[in-house]
C-alpha positions as CSV (number, residue, x, y, z in Angstrom):
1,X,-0.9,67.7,10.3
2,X,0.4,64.8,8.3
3,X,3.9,64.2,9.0
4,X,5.5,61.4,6.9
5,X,2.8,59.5,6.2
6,X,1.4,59.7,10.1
7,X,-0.8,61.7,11.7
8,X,0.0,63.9,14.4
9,X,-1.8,66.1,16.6
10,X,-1.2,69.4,17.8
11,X,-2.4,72.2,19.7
12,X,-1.4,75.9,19.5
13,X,-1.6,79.1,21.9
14,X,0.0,82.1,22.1
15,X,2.0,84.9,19.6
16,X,5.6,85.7,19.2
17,X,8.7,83.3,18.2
18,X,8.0,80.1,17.7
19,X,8.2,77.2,20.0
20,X,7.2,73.5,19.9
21,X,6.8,71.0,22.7
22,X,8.2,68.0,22.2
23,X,7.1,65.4,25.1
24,X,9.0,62.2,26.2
25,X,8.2,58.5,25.6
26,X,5.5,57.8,28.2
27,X,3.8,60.7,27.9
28,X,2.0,62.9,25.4
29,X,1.2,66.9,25.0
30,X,-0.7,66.7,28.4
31,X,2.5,67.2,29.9
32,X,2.9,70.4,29.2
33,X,-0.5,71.8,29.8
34,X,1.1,73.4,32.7
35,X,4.2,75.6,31.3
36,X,2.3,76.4,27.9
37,X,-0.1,78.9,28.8
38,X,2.8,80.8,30.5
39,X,5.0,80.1,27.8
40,X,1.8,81.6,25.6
41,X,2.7,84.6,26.8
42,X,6.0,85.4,25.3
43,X,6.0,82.2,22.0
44,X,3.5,80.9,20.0
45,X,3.9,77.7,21.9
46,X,3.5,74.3,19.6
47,X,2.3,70.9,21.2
48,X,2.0,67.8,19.6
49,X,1.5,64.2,20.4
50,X,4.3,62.2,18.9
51,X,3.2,59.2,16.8
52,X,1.8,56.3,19.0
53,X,1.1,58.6,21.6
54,X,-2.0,60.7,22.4
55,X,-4.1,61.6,19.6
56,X,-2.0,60.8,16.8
57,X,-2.0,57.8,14.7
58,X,0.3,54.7,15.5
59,X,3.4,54.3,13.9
60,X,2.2,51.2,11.3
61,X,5.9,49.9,12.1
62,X,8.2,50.0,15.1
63,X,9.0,53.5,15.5
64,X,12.6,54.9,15.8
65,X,13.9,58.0,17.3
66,X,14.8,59.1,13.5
67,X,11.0,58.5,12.6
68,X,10.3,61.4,15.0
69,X,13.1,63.8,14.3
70,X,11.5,63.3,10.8
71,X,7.9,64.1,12.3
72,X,9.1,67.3,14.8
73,X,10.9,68.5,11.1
74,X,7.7,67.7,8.7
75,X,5.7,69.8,12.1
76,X,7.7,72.4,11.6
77,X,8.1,72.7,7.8
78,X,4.3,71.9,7.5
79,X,3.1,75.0,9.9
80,X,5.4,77.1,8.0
81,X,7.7,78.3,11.2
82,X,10.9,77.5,10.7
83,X,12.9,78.4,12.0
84,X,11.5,76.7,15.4
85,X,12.7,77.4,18.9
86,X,12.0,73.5,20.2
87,X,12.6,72.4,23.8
88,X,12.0,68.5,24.8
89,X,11.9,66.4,27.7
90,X,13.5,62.6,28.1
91,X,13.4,61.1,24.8
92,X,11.7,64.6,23.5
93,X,15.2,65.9,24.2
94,X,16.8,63.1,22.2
95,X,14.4,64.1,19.4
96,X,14.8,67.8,19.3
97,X,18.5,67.3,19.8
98,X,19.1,64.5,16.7
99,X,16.6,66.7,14.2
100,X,18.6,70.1,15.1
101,X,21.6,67.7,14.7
102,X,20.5,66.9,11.1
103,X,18.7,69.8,10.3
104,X,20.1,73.3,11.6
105,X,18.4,75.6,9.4
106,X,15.2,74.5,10.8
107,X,15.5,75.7,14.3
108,X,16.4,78.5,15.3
109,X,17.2,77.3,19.5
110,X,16.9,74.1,20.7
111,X,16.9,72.9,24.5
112,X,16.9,69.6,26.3
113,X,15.8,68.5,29.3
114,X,17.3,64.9,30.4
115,X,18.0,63.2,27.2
116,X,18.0,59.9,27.9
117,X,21.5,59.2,26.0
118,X,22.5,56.9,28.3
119,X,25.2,54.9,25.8
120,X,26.8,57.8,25.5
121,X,27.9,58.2,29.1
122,X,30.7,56.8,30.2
123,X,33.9,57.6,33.2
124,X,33.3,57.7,36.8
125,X,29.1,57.5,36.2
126,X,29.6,54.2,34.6
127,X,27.7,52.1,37.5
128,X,25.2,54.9,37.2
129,X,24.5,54.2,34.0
130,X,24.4,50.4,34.2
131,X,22.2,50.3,36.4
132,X,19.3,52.8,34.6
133,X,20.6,50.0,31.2
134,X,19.1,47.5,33.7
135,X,15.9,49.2,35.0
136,X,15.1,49.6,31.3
137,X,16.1,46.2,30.4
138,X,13.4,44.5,33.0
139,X,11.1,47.3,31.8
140,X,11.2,45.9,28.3
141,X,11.1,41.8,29.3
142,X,7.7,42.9,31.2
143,X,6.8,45.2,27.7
144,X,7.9,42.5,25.5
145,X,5.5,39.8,27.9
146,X,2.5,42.3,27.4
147,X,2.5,42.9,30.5
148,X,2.3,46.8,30.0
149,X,1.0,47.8,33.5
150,X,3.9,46.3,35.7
151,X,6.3,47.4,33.3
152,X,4.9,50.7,33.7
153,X,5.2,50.5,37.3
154,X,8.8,49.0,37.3
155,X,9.9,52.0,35.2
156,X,8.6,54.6,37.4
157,X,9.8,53.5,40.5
158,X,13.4,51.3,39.4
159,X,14.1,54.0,36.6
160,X,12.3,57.2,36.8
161,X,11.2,58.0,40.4
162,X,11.6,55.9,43.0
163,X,9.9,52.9,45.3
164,X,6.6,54.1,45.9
165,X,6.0,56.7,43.4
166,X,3.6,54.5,41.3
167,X,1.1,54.6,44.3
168,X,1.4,58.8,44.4
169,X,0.5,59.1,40.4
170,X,-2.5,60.5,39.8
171,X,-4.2,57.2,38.0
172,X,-4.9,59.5,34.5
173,X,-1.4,59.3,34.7
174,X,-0.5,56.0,35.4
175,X,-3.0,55.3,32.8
176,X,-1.2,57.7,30.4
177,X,2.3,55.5,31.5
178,X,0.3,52.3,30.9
179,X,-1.1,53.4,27.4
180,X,1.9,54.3,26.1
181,X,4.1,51.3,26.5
182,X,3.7,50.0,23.4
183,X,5.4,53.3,21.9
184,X,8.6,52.7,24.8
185,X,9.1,49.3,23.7
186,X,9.1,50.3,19.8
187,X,11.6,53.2,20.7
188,X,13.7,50.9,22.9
189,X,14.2,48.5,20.0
């Protein structure tokens, strides 16, 4: 599907209500291989690589997260099934959440998982939340040095997982992690 001048590949499966996928920033529609055959069952389940990640074209500028609410919307008004049930993970949230945010009519339920809205926290989490602002910061100094495989590694085990988690990845997906960098650093900026 072309979405705004990008694009953007998708899979479907499954009958019923529909339901897209939207993934987070270091991965792609892989990640859900695992819930969208059961989710098959009941939806007609929606997956698509975000632009600059997967199969789908680059973003020929530095992406933002409004690019890709415009993208999931363009998905959906382009497949003709709107109004969309959409569920997201991480930054996938943050999409799903800022489109329905702009664009009710075209989603019927929307659900997040994690949104990484860290600015918007704030109280008794506060150190929390500075220190994930300062994982991501070091994260984006090794990006910004092209060094995309230790700033992959930094984020999964200062930000996402833990010390040692890097090592336990399954290295398709720390290669996934390490392809995708690019796109983190655009959406960070």
């Amino acid at each position: 599907v072309t979405a705004n001048g990008t694009e953007l590949y998708y899979e479907r499966q499954g009958s019923g209500p529909p339901l897209v996928m939207v993934h987070g920033s270091w991965g792609d529609s892989f990640n859900w291989m695992m819930v969208a055959p059961i989710l098959a069952a009941n939806f007609d389940v929606v997956t698509y690589d975000r632009r600059g990640h997967g199969q789908s074209a680059p973003s020929g500028d530095p992406g933002s997260r409004t690019q890709d609410e415009d993208d999931l919307i363009a998905l959906v008004e382009a497949l003709e099934i709107a109004p969309a049930n959409a569920a997201g993970n991480s930054f996938g949230a943050s999409t799903v959440l800022g489109a329905a945010a702009r664009r009710p009519e075209v989603f019927a339920r929307i659900a997040g998982h994690e949104p990484p809205l860290l600015r918007l926290a704030t109280g008794a989490a506060q150190h929390l939340v500075d220190e994930q602002l300062a994982g991501i910061a070091q994260t984006t100094k090794y990006l910004d040095a092209g060094e995309y495989a230790e700033g992959a590694k930094y984020f999964v085990e200062n930000v996402a997982f833990g010390p040692g988690a890097w090592q336990q990845l399954p290295e398709p997906v720390q290669e996934t992690f390490i392809k995708h960098a690019p796109t983190f650093l655009d959406e960070q900026r």
